[in-house]
C-alpha positions as a Markdown table, in Angstrom:
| # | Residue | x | y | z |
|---|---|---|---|---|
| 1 | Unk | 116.5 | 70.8 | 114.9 |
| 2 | Unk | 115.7 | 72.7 | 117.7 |
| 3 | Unk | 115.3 | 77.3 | 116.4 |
| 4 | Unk | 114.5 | 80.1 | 118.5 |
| 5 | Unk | 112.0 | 83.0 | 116.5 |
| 6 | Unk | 110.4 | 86.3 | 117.5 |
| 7 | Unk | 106.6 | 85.6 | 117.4 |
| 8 | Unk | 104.0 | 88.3 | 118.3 |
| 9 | Unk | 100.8 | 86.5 | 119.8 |
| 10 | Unk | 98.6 | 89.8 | 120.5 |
| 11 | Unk | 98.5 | 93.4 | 120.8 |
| 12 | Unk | 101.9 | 94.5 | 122.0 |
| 13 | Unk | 102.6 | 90.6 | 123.2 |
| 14 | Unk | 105.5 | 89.0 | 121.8 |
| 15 | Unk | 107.7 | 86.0 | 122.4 |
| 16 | Unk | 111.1 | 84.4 | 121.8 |
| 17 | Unk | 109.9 | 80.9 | 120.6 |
| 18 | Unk | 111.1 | 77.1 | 120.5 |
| 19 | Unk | 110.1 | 75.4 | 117.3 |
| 20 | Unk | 111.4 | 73.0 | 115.2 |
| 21 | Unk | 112.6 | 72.3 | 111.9 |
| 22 | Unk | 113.3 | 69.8 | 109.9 |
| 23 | Unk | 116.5 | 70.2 | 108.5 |
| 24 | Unk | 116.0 | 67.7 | 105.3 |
| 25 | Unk | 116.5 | 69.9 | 102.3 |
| 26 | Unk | 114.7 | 69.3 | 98.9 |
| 27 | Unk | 117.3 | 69.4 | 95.7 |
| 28 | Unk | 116.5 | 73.5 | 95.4 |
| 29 | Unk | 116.9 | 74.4 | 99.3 |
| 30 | Unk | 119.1 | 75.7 | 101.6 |
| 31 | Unk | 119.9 | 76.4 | 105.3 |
| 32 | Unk | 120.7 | 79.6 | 106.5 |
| 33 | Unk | 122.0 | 80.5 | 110.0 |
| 34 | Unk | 121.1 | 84.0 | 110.9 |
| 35 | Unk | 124.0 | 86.0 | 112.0 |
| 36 | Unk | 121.9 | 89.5 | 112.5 |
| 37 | Unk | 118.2 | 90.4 | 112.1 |
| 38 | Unk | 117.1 | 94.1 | 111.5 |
| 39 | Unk | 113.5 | 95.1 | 113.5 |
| 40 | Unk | 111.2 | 97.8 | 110.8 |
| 41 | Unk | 109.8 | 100.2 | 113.3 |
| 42 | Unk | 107.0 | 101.0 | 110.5 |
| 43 | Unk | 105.4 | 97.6 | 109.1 |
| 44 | Unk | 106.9 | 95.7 | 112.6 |
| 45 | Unk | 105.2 | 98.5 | 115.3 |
| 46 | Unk | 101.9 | 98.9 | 113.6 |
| 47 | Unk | 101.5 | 95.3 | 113.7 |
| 48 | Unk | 103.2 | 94.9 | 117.1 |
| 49 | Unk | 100.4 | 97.8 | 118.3 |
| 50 | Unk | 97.6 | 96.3 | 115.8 |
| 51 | Unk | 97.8 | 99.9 | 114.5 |
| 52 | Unk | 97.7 | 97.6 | 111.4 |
| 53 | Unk | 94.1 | 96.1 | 111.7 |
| 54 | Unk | 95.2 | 92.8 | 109.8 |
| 55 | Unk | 96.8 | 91.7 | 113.0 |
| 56 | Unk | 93.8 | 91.4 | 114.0 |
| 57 | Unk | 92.3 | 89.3 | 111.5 |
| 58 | Unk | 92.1 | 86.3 | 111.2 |
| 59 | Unk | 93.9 | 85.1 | 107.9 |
| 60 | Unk | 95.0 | 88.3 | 107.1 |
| 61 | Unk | 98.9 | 88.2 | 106.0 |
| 62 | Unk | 99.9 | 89.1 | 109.7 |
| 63 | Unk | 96.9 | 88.0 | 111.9 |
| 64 | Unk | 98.4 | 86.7 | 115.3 |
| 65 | Unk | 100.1 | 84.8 | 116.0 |
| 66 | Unk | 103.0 | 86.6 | 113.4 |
| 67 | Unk | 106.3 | 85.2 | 112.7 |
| 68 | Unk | 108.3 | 88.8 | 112.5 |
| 69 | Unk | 110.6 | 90.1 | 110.8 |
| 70 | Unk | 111.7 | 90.5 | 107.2 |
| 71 | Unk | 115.8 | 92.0 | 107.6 |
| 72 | Unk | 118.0 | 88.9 | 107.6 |
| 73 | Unk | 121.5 | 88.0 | 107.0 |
| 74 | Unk | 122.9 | 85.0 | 107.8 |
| 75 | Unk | 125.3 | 82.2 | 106.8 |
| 76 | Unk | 124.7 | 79.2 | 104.4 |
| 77 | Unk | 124.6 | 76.3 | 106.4 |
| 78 | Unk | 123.7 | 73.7 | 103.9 |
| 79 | Unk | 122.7 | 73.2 | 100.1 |
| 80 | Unk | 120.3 | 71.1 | 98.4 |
| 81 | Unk | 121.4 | 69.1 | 95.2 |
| 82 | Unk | 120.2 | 71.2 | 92.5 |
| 83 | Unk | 121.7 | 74.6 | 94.1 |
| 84 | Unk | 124.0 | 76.5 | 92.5 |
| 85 | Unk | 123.0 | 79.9 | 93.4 |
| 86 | Unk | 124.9 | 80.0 | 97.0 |
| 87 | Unk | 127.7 | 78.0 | 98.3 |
| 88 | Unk | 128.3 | 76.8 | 102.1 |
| 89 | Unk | 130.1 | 79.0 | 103.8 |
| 90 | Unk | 128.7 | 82.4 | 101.9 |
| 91 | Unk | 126.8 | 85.3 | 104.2 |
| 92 | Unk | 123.6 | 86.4 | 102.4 |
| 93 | Unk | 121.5 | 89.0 | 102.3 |
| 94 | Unk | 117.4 | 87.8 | 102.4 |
| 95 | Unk | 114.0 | 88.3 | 103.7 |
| 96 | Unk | 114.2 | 86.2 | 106.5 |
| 97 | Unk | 112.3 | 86.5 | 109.6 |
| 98 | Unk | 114.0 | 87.2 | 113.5 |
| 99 | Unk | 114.4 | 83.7 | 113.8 |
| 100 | Unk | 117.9 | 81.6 | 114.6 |
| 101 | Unk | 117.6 | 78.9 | 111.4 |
| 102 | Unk | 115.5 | 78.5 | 108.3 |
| 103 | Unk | 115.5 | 77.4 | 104.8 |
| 104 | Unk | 115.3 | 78.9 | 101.6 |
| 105 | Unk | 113.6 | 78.2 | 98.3 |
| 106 | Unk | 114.0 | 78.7 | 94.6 |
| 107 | Unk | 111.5 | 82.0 | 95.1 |
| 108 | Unk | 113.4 | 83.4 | 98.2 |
| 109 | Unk | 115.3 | 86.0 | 97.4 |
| 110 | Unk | 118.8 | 86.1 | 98.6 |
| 111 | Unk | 121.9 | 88.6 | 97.8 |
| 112 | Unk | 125.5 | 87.6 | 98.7 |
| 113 | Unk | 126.6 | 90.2 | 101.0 |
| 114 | Unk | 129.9 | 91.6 | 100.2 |
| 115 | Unk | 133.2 | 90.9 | 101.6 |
| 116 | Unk | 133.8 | 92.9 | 104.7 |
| 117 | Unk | 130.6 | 94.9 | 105.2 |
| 118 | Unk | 129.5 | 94.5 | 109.4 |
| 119 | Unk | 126.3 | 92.0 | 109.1 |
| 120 | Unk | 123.8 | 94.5 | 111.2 |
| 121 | Unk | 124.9 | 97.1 | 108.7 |
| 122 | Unk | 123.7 | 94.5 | 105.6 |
| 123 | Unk | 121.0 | 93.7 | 107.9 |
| 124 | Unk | 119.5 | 96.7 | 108.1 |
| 125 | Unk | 120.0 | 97.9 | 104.8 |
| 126 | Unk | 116.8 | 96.4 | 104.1 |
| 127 | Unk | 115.5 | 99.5 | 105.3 |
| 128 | Unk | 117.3 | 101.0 | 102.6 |
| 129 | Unk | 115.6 | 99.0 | 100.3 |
| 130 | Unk | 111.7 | 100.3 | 101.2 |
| 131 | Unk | 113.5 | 103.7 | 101.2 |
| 132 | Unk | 114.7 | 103.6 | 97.7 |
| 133 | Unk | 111.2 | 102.3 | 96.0 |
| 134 | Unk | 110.5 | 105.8 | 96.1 |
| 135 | Unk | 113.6 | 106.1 | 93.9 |
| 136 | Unk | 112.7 | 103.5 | 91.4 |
| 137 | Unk | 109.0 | 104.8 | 91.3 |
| 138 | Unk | 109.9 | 108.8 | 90.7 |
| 139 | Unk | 110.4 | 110.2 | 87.4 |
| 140 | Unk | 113.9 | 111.5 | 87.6 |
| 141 | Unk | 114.2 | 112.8 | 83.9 |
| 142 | Unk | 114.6 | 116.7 | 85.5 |
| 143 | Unk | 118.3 | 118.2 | 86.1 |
| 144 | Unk | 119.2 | 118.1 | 89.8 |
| 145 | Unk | 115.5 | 118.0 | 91.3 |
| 146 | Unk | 114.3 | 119.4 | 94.5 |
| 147 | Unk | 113.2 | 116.7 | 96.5 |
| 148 | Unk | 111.5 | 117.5 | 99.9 |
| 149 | Unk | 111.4 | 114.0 | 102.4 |
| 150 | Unk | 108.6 | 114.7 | 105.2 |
| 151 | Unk | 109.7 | 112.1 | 107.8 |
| 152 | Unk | 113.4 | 111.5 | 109.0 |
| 153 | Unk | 113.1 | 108.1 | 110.2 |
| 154 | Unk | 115.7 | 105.4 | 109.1 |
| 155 | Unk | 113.4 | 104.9 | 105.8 |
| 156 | Unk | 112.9 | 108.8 | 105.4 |
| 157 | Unk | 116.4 | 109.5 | 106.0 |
| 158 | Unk | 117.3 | 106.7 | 103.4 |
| 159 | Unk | 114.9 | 107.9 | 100.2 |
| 160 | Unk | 116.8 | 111.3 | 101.3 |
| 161 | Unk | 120.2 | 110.2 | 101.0 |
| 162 | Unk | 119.5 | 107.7 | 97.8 |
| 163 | Unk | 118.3 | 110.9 | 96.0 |
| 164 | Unk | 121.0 | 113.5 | 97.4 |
| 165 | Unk | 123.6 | 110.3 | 96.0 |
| 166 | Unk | 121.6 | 110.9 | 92.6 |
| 167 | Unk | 122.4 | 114.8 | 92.8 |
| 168 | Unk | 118.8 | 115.7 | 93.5 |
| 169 | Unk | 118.6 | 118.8 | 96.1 |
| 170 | Unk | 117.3 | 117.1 | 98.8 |
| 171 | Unk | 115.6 | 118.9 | 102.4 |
| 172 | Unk | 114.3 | 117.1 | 105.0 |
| 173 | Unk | 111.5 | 117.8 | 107.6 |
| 174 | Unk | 111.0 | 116.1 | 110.8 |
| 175 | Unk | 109.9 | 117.8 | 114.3 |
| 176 | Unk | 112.2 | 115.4 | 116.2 |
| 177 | Unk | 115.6 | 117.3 | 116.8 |
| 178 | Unk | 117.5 | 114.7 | 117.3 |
| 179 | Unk | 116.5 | 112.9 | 113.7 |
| 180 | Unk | 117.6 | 116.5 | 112.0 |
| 181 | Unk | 120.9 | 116.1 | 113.9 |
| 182 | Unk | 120.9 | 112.3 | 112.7 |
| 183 | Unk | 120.9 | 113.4 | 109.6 |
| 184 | Unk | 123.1 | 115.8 | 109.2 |
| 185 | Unk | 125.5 | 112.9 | 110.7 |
| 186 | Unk | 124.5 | 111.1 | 107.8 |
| 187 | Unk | 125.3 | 113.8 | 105.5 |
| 188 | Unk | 121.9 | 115.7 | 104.9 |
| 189 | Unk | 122.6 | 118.9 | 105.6 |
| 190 | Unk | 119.5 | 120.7 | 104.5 |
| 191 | Unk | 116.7 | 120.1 | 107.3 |
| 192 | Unk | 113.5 | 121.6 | 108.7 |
| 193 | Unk | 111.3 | 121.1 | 111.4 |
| 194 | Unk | 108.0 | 121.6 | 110.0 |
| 195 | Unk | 105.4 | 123.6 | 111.1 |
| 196 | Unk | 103.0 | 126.0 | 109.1 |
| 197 | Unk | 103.2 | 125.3 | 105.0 |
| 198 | Unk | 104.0 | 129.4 | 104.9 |
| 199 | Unk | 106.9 | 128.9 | 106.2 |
| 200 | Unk | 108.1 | 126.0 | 105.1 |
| 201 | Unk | 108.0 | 127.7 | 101.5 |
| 202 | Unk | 109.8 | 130.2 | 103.0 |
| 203 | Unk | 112.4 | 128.2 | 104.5 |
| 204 | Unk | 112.5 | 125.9 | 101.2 |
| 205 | Unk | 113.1 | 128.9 | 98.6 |
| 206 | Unk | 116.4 | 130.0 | 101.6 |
| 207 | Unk | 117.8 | 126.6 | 101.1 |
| 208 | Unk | 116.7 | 126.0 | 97.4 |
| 209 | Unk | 115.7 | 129.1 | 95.6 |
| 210 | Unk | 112.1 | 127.9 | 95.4 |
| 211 | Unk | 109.1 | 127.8 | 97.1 |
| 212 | Unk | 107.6 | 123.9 | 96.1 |
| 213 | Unk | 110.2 | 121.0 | 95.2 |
| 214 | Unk | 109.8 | 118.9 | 92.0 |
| 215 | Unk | 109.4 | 116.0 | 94.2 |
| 216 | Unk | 107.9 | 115.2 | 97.6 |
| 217 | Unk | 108.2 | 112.0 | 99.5 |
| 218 | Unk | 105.9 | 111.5 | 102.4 |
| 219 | Unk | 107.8 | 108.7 | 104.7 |
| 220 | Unk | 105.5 | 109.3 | 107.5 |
| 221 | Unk | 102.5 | 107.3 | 106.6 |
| 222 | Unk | 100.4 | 110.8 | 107.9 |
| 223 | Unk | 97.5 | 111.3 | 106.2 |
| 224 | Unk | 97.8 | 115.2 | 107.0 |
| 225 | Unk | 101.3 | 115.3 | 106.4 |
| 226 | Unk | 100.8 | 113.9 | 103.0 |
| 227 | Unk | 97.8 | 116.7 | 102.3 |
| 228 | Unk | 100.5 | 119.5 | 102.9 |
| 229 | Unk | 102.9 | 117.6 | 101.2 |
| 230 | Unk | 100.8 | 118.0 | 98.4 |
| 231 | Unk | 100.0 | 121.8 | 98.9 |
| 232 | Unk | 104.6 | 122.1 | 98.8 |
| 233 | Unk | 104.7 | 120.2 | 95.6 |
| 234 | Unk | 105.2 | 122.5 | 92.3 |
| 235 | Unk | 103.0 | 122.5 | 89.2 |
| 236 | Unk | 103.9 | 119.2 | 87.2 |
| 237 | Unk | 105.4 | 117.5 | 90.2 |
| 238 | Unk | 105.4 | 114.7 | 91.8 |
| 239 | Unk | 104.0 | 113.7 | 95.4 |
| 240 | Unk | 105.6 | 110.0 | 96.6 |
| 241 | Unk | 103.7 | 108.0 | 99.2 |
| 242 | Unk | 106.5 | 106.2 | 100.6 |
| 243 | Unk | 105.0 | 105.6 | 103.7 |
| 244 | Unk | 102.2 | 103.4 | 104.8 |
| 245 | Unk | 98.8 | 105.8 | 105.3 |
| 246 | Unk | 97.1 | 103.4 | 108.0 |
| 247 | Unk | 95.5 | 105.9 | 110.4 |
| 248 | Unk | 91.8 | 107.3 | 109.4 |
| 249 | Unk | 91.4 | 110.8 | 108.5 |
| 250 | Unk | 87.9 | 112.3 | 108.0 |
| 251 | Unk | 87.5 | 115.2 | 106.0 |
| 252 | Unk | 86.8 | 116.5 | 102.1 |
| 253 | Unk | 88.9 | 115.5 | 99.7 |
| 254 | Unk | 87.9 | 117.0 | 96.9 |
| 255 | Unk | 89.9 | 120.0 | 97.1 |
| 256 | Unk | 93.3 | 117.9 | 97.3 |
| 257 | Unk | 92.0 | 116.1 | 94.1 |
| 258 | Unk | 91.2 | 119.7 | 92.4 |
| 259 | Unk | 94.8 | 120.5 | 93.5 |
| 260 | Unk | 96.1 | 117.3 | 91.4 |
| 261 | Unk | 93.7 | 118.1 | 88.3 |
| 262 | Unk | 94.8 | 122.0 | 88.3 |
| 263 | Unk | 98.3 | 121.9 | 89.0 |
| 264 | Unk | 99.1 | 118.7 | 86.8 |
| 265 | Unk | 100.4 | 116.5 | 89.8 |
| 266 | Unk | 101.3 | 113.0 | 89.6 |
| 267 | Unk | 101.1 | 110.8 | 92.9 |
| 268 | Unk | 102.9 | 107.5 | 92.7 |
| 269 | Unk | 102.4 | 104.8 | 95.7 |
| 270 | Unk | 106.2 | 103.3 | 96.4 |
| 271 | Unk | 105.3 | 100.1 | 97.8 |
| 272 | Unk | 108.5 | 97.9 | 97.4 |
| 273 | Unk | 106.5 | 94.7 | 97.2 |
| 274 | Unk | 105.2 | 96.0 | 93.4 |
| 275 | Unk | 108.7 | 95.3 | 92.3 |
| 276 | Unk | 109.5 | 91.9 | 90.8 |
| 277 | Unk | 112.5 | 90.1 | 93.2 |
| 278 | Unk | 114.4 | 89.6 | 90.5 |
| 279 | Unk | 115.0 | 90.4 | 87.1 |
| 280 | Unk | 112.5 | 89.8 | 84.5 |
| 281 | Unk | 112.6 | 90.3 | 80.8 |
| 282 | Unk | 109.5 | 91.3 | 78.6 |
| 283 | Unk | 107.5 | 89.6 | 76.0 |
| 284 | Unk | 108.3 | 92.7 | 74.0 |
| 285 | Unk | 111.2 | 91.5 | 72.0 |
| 286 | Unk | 113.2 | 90.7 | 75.0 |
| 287 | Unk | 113.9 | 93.9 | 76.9 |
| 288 | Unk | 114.2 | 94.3 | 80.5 |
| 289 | Unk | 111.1 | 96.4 | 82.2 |
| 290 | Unk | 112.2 | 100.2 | 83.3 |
| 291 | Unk | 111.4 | 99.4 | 87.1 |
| 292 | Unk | 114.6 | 97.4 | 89.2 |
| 293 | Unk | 114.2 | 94.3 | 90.8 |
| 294 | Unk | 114.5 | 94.1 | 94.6 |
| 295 | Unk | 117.8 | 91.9 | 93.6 |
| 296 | Unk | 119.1 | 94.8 | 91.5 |
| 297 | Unk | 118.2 | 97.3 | 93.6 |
| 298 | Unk | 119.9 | 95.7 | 96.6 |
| 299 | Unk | 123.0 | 95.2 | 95.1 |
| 300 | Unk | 122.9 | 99.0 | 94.3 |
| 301 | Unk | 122.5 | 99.5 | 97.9 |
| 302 | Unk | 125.2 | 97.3 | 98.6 |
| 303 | Unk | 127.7 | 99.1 | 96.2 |
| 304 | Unk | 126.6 | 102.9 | 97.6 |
| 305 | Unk | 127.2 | 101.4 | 101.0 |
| 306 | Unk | 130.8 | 100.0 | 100.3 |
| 307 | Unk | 131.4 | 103.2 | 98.3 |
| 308 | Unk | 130.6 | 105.6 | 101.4 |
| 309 | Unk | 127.2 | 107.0 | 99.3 |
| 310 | Unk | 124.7 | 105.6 | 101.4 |
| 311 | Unk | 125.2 | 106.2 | 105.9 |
| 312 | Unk | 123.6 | 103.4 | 107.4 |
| 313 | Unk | 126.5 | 102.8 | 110.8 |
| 314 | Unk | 124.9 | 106.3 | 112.9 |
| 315 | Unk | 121.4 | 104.7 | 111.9 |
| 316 | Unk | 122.0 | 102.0 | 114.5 |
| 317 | Unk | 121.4 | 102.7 | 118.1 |
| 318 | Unk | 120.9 | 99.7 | 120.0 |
| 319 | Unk | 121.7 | 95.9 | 119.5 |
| 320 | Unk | 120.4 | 93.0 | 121.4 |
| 321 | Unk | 119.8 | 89.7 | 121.9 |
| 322 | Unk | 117.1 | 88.4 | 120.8 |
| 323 | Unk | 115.2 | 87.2 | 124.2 |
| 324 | Unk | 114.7 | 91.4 | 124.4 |
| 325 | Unk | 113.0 | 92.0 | 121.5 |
| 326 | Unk | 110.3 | 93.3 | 123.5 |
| 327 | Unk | 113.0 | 96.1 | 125.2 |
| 328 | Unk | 113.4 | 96.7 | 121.3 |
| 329 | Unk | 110.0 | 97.0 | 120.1 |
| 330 | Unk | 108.7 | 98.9 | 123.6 |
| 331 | Unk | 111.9 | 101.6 | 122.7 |
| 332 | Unk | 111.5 | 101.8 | 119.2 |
| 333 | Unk | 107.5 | 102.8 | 120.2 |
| 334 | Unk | 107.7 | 105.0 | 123.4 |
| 335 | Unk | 111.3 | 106.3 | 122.8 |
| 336 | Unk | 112.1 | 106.8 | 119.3 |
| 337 | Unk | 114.7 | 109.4 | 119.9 |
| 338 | Unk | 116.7 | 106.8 | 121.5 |
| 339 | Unk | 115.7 | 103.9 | 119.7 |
| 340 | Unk | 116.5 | 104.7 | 115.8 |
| 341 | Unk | 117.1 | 101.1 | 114.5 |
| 342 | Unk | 117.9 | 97.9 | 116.4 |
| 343 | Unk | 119.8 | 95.0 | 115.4 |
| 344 | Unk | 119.4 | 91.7 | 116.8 |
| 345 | Unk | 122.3 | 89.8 | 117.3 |
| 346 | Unk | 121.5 | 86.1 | 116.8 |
| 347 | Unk | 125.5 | 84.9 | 117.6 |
């Protein structure tokens, strides 16, 4: 058969493709037809702009030419013998690229998306899902934490409401305006717009009562917005790097590692793709490992959406066909006030 899929072939070149497929099915695989596809202005851009130097090597995971996407739902168009997992019929949740068909294996993993919930909204709750790593990774043994987010994009404005939906104390900083008023749409009524670190404490302790939260999460991927990150976090904290660092920084780093020795900090990477898809039981007499699987934890996502918890609808500003994915990735780049998420609509 005959698909269509989003395929960048060079620095801030991409193209709708014709390819084909071969629609046989082994006993363990199954066709899915994608309904919706959600674009991840992080990973996507940086390799859309080769801001991620792998683009531009060849071999690398994402060298060009790179199939994109990875925010896919769909609807099961066909089943192999042996599968027992999905039925025909059923929409699914997966890691599917922007493209119009495509099968699935025993390793893929796929959630069931529940009955009722909009497919860009499922879609791009995969989003969610790199937002709430930073979740799994934190230590969250302290009563009603204060967690500080540095970066209100869709995944920074995620990690903020999965921890406010915890009960954590949760601020935000961003410089944009209009992603402090998107949040506050989305129920985070606590924001900032940055600035110098003096007065961010003194903006913290008005909202919180304290100067340096339990908890920062850096979701900008900013090298120096991690470094002040650091300098806001309180003795025996914890500094998250939810965010990709991929720009260089030069400089001496020995006093933000004399920072970490001193005031007993612990900085956790919260790369999603750490976490086992699904889940998976220890040799130690049987018991399940303390971090979720990217199964479990989407079906927590799933739940906090149906339940109201989680606001992913003001998120989404724009959906399109696919044959203007390059309107989407050129917005999401040069107009991210505009362009907060995009769906692409594959019906």
């Amino acid at each position: 058969m005959q698909i269509k899929q989003v395929v960048m072939v060079g620095k801030r070149l991409v193209e709708l493709q014709t390819a084909a497929l071969d629609e046989t099915l082994g006993a363990d695989e199954f066709l899915v037809r994608t309904e919706r596809s959600f674009i991840s202005a992080g990973t996507e851009l940086a390799i859309y702009t080769a801001k991620e130097e792998s683009a531009l090597q060849k071999g690398s995971w994402c060298a060009y030419p790179w199939r994109a996407g990875y925010a896919n739902v769909g609807v099961v168009e066909a089943v192999g013998a042996s599968v027992t997992r999905v039925v025909r019929g059923q929409r699914v949740f997966s890691l599917g690229a922007h493209v119009s068909h495509f099968k699935c294996g025993p390793e893929s993993l796929v959630v069931a998306v529940p009955e009722g919930m909009e497919p860009g909204v499922a879609a791009a709750s995969r989003l969610a899902g790199v937002a709430t790593a930073a979740m799994v990774m934190a230590d969250r043994s302290q009563y009603q934490p204060v967690v500080l987010v540095f970066g209100l994009g869709m995944v920074g404005n995620l990690a903020a409401q999965a921890f406010r939906t915890l009960g954590a104390k949760v601020v935000g900083i961003d410089p944009l305006a209009a992603r402090r008023q998107l949040a506050l749409r989305c129920g985070l009524t606590r924001t900032l717009a940055g600035g110098e670190t003096a007065g961010i404490k003194a903006e913290l302790k008005r909202l919180t009562g304290v100067e340096q939260a339990d908890i920062c999460i850096d979701a900008s991927g900013i090298t120096p917005v991690v470094l002040q990150a650091l300098s806001l976090t309180a003795d025996l904290g914890q500094l998250i790097l939810l965010g990709s660092p991929r720009s260089p920084l030069e400089g001496n780093i020995t006093a933000a590692f004399n920072e970490i020795h001193c005031r007993n900090i612990a900085v956790r990477g919260a790369l999603e793709w750490c976490l086992p898809a699904y889940p998976v039981h220890s040799i130690w007499g049987g018991k399940t490992p303390p971090l979720l699987s990217l199964w479990e934890k989407q079906r927590i996502i799933f739940d906090w959406i149906a339940e109201g918890r989680l606001i992913i609808e003001p998120l989404l500003s724009h959906r399109l066909a696919p044959d203007r994915v390059k309107d989407a990735y050129e917005g999401l780049l040069t107009a991210p006030e505009a362009f907060t998420g995009v769906v692409l609509d594959w019906s």
